[in-house]
N, C-alpha and C positions, 0 to 999 in steps of 0.2 A: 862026068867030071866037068861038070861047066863052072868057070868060075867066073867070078864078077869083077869088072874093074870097075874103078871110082877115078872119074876123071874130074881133077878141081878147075875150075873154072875161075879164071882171074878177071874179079869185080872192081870197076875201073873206082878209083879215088874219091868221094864224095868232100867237096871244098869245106873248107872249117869257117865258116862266115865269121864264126865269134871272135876269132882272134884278130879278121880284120876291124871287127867292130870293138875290142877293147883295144885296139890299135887308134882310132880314131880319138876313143873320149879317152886316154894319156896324151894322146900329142895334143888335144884341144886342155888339157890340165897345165901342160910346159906352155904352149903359148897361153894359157891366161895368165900366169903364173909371173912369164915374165914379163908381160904388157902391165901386170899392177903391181909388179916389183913385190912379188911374195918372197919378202928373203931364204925363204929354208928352200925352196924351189927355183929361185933366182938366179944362184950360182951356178956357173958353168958345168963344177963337177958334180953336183945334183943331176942335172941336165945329160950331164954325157954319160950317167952311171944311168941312171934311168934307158936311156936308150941304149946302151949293152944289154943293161940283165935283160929287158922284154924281147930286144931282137933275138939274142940268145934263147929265152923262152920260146918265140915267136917260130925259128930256127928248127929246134929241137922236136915241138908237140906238131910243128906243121908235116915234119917226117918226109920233104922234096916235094910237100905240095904247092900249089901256085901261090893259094892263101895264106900258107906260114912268110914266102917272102915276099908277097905286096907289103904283109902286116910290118915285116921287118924294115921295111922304105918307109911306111908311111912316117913311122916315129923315128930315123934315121932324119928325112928329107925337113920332120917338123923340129927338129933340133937342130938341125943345121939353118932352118930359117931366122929360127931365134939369135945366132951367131949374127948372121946376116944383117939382120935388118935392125 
């Protein structure tokens, strides 16, 4: 009566690069956007819907990984420079 145990082994998180990387070219879409006065993207609440749903995206698919919330700063931090500057 021998039996066999299966012991699972917990495989450390592999980083989601791509989210940081469609993180980058959306915040680089808002700041072109509003550097050449693209009105459908210009407006503030464009701007701050744009940066919920993707953070929220960003959030949700990253599942506590590091790259779900750099992604969710980058385009946080590139909408708030648009305010700014």
């Amino acid at each position: 009566m021998n039996e066999t145990k299966t012991v699972k082994v917990n495989k450390p998180k592999k980083p989601m690069m791509w989210l940081i990387y469609v993180s980058l070219a959306l915040s680089g879409l808002v700041l072109l956007a509003d550097a050449y006065s693209i009105y459908p993207l210009a407006k503030w609440t464009a701007k701050l819907g744009i940066a919920l749903v993707y953070s929220a995206f960003a959030l949700v698919v990253g599942n506590g990984r590091k790259s779900g919330y750099t992604a969710a700063a980058i385009i946080v931090v590139a909408v708030l420079a648009t305010f700014v500057i």
